[in-house]
Residue frames as a rotation matrix with the C-alpha (Angstrom) as fourth column:
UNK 1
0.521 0.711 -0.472 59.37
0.213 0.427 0.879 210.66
0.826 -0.559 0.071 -52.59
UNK 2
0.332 -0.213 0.919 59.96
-0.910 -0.330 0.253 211.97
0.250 -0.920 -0.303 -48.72
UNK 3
-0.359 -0.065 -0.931 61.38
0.182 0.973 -0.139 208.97
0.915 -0.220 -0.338 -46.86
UNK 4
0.649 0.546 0.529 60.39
-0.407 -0.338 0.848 209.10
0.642 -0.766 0.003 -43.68
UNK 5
-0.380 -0.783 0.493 62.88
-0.856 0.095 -0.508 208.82
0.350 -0.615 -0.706 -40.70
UNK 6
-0.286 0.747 -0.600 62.58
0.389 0.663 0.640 205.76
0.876 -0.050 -0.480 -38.38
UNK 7
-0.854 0.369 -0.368 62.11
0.079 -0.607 -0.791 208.26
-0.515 -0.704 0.489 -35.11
UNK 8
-0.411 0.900 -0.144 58.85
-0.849 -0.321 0.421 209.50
0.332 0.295 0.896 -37.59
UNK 9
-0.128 0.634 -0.763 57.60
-0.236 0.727 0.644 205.58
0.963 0.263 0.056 -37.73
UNK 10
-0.738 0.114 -0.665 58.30
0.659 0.332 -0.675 205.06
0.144 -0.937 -0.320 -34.23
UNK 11
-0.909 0.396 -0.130 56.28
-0.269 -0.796 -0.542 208.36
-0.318 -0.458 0.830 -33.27
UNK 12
-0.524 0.758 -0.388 53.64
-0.679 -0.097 0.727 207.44
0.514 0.645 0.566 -35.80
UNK 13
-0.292 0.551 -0.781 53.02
0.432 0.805 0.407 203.79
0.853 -0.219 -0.473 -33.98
UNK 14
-0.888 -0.244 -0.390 53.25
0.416 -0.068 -0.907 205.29
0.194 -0.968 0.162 -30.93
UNK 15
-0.923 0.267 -0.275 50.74
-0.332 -0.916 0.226 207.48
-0.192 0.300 0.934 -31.85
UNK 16
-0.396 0.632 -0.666 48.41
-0.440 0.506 0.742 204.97
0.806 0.586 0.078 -33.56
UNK 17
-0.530 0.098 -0.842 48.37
0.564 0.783 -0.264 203.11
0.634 -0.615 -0.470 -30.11
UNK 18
-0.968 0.240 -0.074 47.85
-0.154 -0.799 -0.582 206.10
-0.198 -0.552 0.810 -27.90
UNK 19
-0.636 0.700 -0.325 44.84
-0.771 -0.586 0.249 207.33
-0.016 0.409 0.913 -29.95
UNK 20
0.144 0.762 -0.631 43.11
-0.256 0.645 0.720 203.49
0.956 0.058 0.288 -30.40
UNK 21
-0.645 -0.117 -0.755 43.81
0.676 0.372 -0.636 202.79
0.355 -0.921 -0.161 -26.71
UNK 22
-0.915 0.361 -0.179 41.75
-0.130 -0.686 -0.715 206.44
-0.381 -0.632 0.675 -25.78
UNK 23
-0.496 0.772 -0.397 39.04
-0.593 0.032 0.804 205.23
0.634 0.635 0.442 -28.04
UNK 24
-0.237 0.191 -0.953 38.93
0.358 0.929 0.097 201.62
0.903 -0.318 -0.288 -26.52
UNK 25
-0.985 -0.054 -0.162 39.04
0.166 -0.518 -0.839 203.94
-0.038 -0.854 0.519 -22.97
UNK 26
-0.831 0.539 -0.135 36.56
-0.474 -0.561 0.679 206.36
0.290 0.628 0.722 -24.58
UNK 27
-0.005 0.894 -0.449 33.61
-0.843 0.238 0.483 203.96
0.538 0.381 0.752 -25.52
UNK 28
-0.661 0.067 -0.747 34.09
0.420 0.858 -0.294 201.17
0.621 -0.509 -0.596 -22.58
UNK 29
-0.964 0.167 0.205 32.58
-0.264 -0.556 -0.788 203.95
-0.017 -0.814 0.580 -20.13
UNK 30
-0.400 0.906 -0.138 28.76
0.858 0.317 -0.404 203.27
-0.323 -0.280 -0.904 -19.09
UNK 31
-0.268 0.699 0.663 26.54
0.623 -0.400 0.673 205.24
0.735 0.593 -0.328 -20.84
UNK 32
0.580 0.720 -0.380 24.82
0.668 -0.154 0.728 205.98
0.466 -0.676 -0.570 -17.54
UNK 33
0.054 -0.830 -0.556 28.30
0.958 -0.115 0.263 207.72
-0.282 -0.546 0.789 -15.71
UNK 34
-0.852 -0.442 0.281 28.34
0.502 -0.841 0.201 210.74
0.148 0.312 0.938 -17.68
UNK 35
0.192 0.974 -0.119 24.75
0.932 -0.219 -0.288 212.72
-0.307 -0.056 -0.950 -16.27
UNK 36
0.279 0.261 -0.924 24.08
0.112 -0.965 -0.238 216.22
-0.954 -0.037 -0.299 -17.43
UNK 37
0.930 0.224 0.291 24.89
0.292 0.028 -0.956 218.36
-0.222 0.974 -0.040 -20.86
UNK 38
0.506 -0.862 0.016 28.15
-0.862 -0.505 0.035 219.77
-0.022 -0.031 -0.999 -20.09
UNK 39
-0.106 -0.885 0.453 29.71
-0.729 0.379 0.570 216.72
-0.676 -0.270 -0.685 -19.35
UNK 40
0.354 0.046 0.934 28.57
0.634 0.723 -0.276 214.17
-0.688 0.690 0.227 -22.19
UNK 41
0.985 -0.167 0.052 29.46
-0.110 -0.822 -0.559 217.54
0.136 0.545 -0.827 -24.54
UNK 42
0.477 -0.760 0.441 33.00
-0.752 -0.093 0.653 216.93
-0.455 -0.643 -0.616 -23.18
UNK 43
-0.001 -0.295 0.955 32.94
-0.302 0.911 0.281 213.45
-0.953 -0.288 -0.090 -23.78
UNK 44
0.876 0.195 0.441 31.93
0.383 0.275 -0.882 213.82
-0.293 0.941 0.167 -26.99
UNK 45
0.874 -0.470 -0.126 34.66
-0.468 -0.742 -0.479 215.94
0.131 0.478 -0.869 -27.72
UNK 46
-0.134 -0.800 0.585 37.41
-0.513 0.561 0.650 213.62
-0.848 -0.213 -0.486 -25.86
UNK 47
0.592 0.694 0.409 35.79
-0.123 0.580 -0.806 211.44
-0.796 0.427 0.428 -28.49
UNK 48
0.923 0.286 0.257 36.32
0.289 -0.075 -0.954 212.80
-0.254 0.955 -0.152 -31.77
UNK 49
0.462 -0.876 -0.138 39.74
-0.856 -0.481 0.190 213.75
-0.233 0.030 -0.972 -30.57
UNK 50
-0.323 -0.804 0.500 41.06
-0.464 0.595 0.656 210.67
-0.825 -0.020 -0.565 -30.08
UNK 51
0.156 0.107 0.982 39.22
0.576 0.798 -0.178 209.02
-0.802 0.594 0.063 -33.23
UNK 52
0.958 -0.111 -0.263 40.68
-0.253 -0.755 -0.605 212.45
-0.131 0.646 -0.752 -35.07
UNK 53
0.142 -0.858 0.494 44.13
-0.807 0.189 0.560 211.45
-0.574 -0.478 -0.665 -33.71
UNK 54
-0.008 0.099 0.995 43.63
0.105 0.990 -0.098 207.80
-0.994 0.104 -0.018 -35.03
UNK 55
0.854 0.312 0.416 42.31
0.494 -0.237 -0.836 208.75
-0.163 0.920 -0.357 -38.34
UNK 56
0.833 -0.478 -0.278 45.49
-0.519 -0.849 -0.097 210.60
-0.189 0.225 -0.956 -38.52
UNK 57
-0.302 -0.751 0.587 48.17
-0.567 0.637 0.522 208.05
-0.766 -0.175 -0.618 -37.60
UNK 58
0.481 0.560 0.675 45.69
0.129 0.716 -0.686 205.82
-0.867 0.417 0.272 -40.18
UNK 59
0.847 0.223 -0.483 46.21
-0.068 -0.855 -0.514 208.08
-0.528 0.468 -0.709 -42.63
UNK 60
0.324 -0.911 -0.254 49.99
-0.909 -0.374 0.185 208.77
-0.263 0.171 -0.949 -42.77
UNK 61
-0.280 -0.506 0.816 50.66
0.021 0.847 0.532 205.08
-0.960 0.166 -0.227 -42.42
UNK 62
0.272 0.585 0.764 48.35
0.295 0.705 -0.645 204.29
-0.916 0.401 0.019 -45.47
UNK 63
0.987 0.001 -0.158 50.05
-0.136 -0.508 -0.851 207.04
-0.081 0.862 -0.501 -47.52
UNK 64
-0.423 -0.883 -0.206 53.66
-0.749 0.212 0.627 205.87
-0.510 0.419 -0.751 -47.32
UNK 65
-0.174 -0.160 0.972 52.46
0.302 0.931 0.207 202.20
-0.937 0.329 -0.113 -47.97
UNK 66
0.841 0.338 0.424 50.35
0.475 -0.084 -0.876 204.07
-0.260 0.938 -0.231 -51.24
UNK 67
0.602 -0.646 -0.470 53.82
-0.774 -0.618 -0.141 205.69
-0.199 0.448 -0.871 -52.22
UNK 68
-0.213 -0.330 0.920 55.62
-0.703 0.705 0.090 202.97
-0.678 -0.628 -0.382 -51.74
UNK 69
-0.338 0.105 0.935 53.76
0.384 0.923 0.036 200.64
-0.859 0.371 -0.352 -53.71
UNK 70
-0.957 0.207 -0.205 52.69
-0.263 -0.308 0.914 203.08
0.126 0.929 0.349 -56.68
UNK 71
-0.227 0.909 0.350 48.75
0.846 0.362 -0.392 202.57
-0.483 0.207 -0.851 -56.10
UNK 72
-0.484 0.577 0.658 46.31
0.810 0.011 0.587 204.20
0.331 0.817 -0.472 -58.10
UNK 73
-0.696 0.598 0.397 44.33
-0.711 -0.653 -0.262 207.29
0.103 -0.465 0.879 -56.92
UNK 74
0.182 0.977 0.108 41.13
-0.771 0.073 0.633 204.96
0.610 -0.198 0.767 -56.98
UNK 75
0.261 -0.226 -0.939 43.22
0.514 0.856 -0.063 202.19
0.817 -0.466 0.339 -55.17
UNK 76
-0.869 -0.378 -0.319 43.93
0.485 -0.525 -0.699 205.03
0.097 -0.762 0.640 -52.35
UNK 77
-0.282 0.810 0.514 40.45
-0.787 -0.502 0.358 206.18
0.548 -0.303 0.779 -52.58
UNK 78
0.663 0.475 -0.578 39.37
-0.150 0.842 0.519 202.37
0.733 -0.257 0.630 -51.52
UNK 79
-0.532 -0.827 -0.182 41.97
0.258 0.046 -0.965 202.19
0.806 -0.560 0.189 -48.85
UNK 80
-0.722 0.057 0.689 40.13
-0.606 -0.531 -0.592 204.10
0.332 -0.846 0.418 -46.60
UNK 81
0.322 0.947 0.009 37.92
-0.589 0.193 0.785 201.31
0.741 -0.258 0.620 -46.22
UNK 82
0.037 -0.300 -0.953 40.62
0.612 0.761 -0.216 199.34
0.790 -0.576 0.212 -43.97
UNK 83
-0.951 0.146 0.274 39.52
-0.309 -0.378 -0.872 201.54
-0.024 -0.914 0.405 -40.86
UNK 84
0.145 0.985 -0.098 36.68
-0.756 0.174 0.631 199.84
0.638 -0.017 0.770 -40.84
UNK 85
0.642 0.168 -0.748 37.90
0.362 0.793 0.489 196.88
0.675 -0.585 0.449 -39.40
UNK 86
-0.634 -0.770 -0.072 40.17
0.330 -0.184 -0.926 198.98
0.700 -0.610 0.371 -36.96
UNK 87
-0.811 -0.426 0.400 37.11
-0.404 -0.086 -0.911 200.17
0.422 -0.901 -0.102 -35.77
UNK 88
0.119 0.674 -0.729 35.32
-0.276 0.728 0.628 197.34
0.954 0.126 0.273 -35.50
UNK 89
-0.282 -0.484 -0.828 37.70
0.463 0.688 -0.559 195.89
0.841 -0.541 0.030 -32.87
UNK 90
-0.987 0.100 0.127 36.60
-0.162 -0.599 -0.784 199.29
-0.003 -0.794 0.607 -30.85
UNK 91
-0.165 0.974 -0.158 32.69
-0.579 0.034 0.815 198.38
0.799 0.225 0.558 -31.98
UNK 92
0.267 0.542 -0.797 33.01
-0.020 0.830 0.558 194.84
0.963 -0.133 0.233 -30.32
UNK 93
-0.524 -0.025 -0.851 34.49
0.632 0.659 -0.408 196.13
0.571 -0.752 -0.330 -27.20
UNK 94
-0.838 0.205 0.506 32.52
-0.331 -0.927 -0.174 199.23
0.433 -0.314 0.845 -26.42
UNK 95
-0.846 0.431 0.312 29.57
-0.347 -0.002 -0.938 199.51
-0.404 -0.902 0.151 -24.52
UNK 96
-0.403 0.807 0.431 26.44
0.661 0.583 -0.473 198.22
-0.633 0.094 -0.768 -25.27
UNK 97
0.327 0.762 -0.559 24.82
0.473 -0.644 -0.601 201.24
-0.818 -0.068 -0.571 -25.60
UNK 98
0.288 -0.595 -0.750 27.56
0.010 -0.782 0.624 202.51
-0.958 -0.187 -0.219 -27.75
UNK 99
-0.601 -0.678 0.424 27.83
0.327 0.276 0.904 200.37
-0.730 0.682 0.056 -30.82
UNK 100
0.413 0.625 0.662 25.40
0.911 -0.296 -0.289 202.02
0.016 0.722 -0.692 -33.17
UNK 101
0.739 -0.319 -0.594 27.67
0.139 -0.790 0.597 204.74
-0.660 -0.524 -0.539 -32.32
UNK 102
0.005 -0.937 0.350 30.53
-0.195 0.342 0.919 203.21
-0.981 -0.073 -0.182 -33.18
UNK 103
-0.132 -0.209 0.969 29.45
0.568 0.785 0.247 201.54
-0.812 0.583 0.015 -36.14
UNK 104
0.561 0.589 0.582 28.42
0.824 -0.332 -0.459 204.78
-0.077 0.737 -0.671 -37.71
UNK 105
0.868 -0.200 -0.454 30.96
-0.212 -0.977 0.025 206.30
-0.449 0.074 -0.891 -37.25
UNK 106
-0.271 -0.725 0.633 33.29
0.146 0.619 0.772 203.71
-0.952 0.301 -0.062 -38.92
UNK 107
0.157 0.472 0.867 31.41
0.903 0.287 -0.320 204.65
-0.400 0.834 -0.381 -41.81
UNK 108
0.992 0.022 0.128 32.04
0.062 -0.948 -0.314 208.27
0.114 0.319 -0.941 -41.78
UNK 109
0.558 -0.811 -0.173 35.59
-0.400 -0.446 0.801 208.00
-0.727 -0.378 -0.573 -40.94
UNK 110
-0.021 -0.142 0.990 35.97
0.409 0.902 0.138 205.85
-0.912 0.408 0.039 -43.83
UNK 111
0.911 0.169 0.376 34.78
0.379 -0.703 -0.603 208.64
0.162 0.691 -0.704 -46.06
UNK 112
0.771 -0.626 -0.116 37.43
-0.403 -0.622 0.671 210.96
-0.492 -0.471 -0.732 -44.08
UNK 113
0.329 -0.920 0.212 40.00
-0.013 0.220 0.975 208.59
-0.944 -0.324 0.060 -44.42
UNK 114
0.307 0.055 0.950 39.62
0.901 0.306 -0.309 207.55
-0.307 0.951 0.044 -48.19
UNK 115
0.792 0.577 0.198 39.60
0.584 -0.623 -0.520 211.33
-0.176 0.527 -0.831 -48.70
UNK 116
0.749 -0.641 0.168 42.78
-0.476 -0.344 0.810 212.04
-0.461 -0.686 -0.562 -46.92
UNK 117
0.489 -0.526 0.696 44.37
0.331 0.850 0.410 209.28
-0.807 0.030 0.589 -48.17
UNK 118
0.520 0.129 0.844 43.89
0.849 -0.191 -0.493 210.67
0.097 0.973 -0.209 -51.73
UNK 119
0.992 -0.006 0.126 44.88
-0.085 -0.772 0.630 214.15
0.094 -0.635 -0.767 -50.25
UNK 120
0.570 -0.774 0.277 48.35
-0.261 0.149 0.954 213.16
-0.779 -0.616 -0.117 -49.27
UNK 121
0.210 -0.573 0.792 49.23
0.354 0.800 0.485 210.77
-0.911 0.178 0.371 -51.72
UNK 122
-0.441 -0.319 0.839 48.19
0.861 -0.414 0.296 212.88
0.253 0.852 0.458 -54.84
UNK 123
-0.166 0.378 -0.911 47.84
0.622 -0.677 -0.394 216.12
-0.765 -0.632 -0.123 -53.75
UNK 124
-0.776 -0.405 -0.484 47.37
-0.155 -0.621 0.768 217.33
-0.612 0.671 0.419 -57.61
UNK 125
-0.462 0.881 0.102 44.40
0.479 0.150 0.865 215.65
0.747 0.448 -0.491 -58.67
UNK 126
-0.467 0.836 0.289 40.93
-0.847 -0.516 0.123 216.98
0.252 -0.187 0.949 -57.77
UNK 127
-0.708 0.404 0.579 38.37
-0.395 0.453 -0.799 214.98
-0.585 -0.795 -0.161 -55.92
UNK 128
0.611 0.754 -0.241 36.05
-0.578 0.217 -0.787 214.56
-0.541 0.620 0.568 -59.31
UNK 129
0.315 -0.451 -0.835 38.91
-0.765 0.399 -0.505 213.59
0.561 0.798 -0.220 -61.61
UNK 130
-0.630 -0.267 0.729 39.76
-0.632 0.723 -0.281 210.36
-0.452 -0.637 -0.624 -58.48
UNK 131
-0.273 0.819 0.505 36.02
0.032 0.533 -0.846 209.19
-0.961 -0.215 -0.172 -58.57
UNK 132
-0.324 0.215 -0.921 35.35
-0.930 -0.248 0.270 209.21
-0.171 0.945 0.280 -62.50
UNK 133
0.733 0.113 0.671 34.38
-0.134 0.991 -0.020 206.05
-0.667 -0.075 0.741 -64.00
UNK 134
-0.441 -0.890 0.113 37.19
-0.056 0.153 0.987 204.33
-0.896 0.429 -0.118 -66.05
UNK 135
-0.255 0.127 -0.959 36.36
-0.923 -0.329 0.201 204.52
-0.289 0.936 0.201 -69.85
UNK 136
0.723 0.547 0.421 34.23
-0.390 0.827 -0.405 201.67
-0.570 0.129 0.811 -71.27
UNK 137
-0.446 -0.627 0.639 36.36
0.164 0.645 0.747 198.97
-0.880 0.438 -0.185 -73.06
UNK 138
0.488 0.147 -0.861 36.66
-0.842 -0.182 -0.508 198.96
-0.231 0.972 0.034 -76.72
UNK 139
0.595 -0.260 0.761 38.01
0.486 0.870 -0.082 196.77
-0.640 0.419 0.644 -79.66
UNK 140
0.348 -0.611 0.711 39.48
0.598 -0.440 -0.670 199.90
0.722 0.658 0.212 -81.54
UNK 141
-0.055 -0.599 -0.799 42.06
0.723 -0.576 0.383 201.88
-0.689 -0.556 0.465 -79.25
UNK 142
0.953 0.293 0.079 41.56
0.280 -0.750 -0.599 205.59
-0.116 0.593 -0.797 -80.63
């Protein structure tokens, strides 16, 4: 297992803040402020950066803690559902207009992240052989 320096963790929070602070930035803006197609096309893009950015910092943390603690590939596939409530906290302060935005896209980044997570942590398994179901219980071990 890599350790990780503590200059990396520092960089990593630093990082984590940055990126959920340009969200929280991001999605406070009035709907109404950005007119035309060029600029909302922009914004979108400032967007996905900073909730690309996030999803990253998410990420890295979630794969030391899964090294760290020995989880499971399917316990690191389910991981990625704690960005959900990170970005809730951006859901409940964003604009009106914005949280059906928001709230779908906590759902796709959730995919992302889970996927990543897995990605990192076991970078030898295969995306079918994670998600299997677990063999049915028996009474005779073969």
């Amino acid at each position: 297992m890599i350790r990780s320096s503590t200059w990396e963790k520092v960089a990593l929070a630093v990082g984590f803040v940055i990126s959920f602070s340009a969200a929280l930035w991001l999605l406070s803006w009035p709907i109404e402020a950005r007119p035309g197609t060029l600029p909302r096309f922009g914004f979108m893009s400032a967007v996905l950066c900073a909730f690309g950015s996030l999803v990253y910092c998410w990420v890295v943390s979630l794969a030391y803690v899964a090294r760290k603690r020995h989880w499971s590939p399917r316990t690191c596939n389910k991981a990625g559902l704690s960005i959900i409530a990170v970005v809730a906290v951006l859901a409940f302060f964003a604009a009106p207009r914005a949280r059906a935005f928001t709230v779908a896209l906590a759902v796709y980044l959730s995919f992302i992240t889970s996927y990543l997570c897995v990605r990192r942590v076991y970078p030898e398994l295969s995306y079918e052989e994670v998600t299997t179901p677990e063999p049915p219980l028996s009474l005779f071990p073969k």
